[in-house]
N, C-alpha and C positions, 0 to 999 in steps of 0.2 A: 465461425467461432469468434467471439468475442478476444478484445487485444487484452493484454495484462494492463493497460490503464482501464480498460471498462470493467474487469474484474475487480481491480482495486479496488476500484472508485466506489460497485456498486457493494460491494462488503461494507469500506467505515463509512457508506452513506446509512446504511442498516444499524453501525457499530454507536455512530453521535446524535446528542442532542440538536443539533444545529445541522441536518445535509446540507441544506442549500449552501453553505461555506465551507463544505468541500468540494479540493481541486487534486486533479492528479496529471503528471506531465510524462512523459518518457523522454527521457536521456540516454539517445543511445550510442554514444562514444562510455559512458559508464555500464550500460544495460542495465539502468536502475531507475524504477517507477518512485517518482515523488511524490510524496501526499502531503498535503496543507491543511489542515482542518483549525477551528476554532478555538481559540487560547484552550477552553474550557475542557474540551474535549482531545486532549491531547493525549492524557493517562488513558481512555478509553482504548486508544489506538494501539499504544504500547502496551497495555493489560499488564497485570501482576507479575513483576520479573522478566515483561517483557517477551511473553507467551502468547500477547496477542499479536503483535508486530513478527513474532518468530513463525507463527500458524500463517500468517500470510505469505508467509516469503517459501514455505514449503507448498501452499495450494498454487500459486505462480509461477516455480518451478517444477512442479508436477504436471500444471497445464501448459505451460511454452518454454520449457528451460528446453533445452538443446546438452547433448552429452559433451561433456567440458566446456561449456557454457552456462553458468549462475546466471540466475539474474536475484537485483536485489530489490531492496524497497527503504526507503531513506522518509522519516518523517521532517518536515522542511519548517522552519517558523515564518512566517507571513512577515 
């Protein structure tokens, strides 16, 4: 099975204009997948209200959260 950064990653690489300038890290003293992506493509990632950033943090919890364990997802500026 694939880690919650290759998930992330391979989601807003699908999500932006620009993949090749997306990066994604895991921090795991936070349990929270970073994502970088290009100025431009920022609102992409967040989606309308923030529905896209919130679908992702549910599909990454669904495939590796642990019971009383979140994890989260944090959009990062370069």
């Amino acid at each position: 099975m694939a880690s919650p950064v290759e998930l992330v990653l391979s989601v807003a690489r699908n999500l932006v204009a620009k993949p090749d300038e997306a990066r994604a890290v895991w921090r795991e003293a936070e349990r929270t997948v970073e994502i970088t992506v290009a100025p431009e493509d920022r609102g992409k990632i967040i989606g309308r209200r923030g529905k896209t950033i919130d679908s992702l943090r549910v599909l990454i919890n669904t495939a590796f959260g642990e019971e009383n364990k979140r994890l989260d997802i944090r959009l990062v500026e370069d």
